[in-house]
Residue frames as a rotation matrix with the C-alpha (Angstrom) as fourth column:
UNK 1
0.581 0.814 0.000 0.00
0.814 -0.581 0.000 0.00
0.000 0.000 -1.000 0.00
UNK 2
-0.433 -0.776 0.460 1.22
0.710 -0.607 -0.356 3.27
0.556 0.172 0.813 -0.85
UNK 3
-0.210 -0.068 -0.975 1.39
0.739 -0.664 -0.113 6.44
-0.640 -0.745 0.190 1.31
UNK 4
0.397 0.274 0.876 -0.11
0.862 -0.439 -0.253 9.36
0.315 0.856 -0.410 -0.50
UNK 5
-0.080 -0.511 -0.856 2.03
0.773 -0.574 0.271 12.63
-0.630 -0.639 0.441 -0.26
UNK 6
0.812 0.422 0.402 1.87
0.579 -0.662 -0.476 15.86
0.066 0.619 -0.782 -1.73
UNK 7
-0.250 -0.824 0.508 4.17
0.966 -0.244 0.079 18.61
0.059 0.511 0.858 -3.28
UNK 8
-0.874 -0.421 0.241 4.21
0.368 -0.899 -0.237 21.85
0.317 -0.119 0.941 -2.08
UNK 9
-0.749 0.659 0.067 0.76
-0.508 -0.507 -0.696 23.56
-0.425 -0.556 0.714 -2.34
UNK 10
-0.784 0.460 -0.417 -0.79
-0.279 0.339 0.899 20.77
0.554 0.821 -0.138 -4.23
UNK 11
-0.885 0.266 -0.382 -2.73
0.454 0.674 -0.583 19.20
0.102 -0.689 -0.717 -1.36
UNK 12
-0.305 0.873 -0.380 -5.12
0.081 -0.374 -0.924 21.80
-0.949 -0.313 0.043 -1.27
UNK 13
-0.478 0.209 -0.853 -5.53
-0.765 -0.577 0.287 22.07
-0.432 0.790 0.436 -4.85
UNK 14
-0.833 0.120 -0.541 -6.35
-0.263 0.774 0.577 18.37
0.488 0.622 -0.612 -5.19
UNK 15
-0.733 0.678 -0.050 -8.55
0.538 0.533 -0.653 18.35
-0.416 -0.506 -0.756 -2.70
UNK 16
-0.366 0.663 -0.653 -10.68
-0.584 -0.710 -0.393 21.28
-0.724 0.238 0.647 -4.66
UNK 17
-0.608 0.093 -0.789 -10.51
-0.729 0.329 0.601 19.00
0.315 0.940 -0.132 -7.70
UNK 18
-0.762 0.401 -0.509 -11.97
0.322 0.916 0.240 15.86
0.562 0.019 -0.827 -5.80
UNK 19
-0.612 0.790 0.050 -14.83
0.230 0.238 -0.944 18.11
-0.757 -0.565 -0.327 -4.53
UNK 20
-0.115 0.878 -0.465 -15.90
-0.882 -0.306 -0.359 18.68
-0.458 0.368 0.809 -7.90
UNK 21
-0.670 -0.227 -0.707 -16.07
-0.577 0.757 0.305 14.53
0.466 0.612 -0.639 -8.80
UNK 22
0.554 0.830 -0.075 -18.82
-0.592 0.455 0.666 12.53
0.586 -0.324 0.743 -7.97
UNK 23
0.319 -0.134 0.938 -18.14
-0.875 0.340 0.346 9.85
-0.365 -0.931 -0.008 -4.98
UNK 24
0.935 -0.253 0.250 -17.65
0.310 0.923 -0.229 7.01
-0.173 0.291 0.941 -7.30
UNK 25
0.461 -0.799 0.386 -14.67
0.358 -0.231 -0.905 8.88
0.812 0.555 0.180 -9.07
UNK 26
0.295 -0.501 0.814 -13.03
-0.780 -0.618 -0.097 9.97
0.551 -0.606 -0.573 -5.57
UNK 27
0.566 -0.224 0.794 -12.91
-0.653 0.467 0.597 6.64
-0.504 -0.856 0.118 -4.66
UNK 28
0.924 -0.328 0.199 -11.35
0.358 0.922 -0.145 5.11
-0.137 0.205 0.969 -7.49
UNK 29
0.576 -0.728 0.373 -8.79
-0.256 -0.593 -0.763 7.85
0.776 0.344 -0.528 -7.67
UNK 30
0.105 -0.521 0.847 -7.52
-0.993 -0.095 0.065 7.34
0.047 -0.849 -0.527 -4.15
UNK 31
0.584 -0.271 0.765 -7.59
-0.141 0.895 0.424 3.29
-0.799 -0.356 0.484 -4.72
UNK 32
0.812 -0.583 -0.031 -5.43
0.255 0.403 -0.879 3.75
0.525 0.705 0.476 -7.78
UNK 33
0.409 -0.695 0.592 -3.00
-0.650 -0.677 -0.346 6.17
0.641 -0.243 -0.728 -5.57
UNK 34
0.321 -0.274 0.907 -2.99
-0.943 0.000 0.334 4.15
-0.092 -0.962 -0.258 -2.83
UNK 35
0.655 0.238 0.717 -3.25
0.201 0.860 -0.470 0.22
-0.728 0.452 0.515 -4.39
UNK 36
0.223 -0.260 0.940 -2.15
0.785 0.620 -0.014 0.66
-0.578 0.741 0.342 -7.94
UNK 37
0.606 -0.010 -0.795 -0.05
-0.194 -0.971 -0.136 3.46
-0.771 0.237 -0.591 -9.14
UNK 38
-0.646 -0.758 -0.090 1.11
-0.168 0.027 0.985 2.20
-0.744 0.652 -0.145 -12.36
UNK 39
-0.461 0.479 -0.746 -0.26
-0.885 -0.194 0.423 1.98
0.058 0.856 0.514 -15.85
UNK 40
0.212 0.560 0.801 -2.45
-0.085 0.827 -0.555 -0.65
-0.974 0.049 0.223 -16.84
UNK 41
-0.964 -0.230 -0.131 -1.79
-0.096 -0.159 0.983 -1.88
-0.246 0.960 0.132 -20.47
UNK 42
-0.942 0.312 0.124 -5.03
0.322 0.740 0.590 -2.48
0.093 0.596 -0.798 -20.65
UNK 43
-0.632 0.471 -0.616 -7.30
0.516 -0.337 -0.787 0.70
-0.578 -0.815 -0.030 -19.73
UNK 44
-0.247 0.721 0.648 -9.58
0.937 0.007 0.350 1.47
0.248 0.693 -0.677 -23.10
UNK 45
-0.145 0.469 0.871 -11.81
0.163 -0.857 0.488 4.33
0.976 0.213 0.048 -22.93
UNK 46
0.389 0.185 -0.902 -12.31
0.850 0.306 0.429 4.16
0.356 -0.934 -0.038 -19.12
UNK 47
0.321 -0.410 0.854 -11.56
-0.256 -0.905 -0.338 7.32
0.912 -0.110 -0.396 -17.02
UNK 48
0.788 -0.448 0.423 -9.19
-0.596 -0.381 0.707 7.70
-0.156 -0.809 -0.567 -14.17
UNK 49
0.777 -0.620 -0.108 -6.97
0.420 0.639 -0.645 5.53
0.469 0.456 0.757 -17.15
UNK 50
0.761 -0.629 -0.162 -3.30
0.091 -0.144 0.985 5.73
-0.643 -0.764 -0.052 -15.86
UNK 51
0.881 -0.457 0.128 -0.80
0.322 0.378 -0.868 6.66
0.348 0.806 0.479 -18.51
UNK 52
0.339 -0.717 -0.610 2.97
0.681 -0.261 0.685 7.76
-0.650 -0.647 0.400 -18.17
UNK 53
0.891 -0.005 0.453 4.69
0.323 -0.694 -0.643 11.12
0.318 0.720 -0.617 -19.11
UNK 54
0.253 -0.966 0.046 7.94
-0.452 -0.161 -0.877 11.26
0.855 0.201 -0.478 -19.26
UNK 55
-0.727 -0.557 -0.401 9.12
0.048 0.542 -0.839 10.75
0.685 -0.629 -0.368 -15.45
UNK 56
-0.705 0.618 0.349 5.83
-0.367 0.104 -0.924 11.20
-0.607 -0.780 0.153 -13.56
UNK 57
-0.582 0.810 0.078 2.39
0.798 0.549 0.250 9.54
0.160 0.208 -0.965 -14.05
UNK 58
-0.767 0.642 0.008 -0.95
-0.636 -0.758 -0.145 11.12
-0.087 -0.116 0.989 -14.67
UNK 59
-0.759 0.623 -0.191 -4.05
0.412 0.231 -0.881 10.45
-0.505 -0.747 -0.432 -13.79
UNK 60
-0.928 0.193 0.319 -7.03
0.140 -0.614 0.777 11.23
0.346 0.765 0.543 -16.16
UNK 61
-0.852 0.518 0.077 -9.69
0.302 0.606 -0.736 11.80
-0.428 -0.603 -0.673 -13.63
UNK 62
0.623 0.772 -0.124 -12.46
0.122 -0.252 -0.960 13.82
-0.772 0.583 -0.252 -16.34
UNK 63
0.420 -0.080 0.904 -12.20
0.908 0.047 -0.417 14.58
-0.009 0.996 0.092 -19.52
UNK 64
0.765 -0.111 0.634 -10.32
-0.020 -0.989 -0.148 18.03
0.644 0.101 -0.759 -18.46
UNK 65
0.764 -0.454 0.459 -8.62
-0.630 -0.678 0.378 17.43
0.140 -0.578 -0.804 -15.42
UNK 66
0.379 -0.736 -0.561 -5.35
-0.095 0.572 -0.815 15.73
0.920 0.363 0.147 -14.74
UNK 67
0.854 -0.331 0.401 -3.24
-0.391 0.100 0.915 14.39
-0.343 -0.938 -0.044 -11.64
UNK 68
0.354 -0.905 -0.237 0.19
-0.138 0.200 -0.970 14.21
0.925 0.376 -0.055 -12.11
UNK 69
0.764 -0.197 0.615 2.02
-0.589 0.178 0.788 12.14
-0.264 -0.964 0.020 -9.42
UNK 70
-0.079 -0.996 -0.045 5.62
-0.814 0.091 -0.573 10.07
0.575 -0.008 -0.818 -8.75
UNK 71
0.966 0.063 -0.250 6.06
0.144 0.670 0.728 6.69
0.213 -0.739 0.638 -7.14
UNK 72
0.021 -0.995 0.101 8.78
-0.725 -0.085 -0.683 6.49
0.688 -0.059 -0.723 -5.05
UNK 73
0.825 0.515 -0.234 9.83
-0.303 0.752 0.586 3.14
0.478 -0.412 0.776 -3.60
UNK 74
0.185 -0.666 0.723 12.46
-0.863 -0.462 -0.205 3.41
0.471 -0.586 -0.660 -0.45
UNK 75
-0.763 -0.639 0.100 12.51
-0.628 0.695 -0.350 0.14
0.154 -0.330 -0.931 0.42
UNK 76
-0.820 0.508 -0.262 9.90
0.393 0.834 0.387 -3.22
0.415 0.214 -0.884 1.43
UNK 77
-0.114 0.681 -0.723 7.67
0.973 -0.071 -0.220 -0.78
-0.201 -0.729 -0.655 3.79
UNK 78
-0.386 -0.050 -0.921 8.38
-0.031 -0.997 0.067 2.89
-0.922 0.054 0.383 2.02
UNK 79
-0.567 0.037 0.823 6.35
0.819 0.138 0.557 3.50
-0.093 0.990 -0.109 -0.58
UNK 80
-0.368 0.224 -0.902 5.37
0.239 -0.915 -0.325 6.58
-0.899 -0.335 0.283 -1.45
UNK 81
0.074 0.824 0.562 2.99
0.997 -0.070 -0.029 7.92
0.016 0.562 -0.827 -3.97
UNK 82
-0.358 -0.083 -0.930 3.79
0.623 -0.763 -0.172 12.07
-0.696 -0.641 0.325 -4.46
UNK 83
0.337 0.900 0.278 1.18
0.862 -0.176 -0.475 14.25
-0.378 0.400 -0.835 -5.90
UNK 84
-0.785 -0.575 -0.232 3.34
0.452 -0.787 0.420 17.30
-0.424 0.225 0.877 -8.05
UNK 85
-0.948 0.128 -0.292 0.26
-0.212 -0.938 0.275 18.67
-0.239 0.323 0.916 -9.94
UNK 86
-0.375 0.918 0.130 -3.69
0.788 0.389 -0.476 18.61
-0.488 -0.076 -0.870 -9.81
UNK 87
-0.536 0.330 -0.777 -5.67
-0.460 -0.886 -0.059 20.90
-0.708 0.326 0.627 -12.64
UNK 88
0.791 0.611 0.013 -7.13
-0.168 0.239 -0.956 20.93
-0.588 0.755 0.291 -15.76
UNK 89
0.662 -0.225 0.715 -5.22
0.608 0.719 -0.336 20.06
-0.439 0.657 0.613 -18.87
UNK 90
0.727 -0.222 0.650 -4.21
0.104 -0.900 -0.424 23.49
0.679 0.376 -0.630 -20.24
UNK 91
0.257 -0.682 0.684 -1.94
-0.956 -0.283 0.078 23.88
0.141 -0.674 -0.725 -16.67
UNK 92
0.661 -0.431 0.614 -1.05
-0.202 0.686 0.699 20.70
-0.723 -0.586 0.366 -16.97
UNK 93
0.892 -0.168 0.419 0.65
0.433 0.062 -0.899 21.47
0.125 0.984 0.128 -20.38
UNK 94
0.622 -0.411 0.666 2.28
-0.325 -0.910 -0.257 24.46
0.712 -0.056 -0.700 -18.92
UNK 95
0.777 -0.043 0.628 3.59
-0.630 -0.066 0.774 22.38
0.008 -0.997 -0.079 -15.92
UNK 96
0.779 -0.319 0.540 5.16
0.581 0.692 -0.429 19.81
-0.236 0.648 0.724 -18.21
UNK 97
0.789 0.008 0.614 6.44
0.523 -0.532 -0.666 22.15
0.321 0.847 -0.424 -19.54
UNK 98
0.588 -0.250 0.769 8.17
-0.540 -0.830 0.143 24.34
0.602 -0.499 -0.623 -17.12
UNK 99
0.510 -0.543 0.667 9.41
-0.753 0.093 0.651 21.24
-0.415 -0.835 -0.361 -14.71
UNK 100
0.774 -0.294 0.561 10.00
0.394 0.917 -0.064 17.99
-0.495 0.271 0.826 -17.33
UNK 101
0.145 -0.789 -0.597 13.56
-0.986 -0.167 -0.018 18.50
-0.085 0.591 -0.802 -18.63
């Protein structure tokens, strides 16, 4: 099980996103975070699909917004799960931008 952690001032910003998602989609976000942060090869049309971008994962939880997060795995009991950006698409272009080198 992973440990969900957050990146600077994201913590409040994701939590704004998951109050506009319905209760089903807040709960499958937080069992992919926590359970199963990696891709699936197999995730079709389905939202909260998991793909990878460059060095961090994202999260497609609507059809606008995005969660961009890191696994980091410190040993058999540290796993960590860190949340670098929560928005819509448009700032998540710009964020890409600005931190993937």
């Amino acid at each position: 099980m992973y440990e969900v952690r957050f990146s600077g001032k994201q913590k409040k910003l994701f939590k704004r996103l998951l109050q506009k998602l319905s209760t089903e989609l807040k709960n499958k976000i937080r069992d992919i975070l926590e359970n199963n942060p990696y891709p699936s090869p197999t995730h079709g049309d389905r939202l909260c699909k998991v793909e990878k971008k460059g060095k961090l994962y994202c999260i497609e939880a609507t059809g606008g917004d995005r969660i961009l997060y890191d696994i980091i795995e410190l040993g058999q009991n540290q796993k960590f799960v860190r949340v670098v950006f929560s928005g819509d698409d448009d700032a998540e272009i710009r964020f890409l931008k600005k931190h993937a080198k």
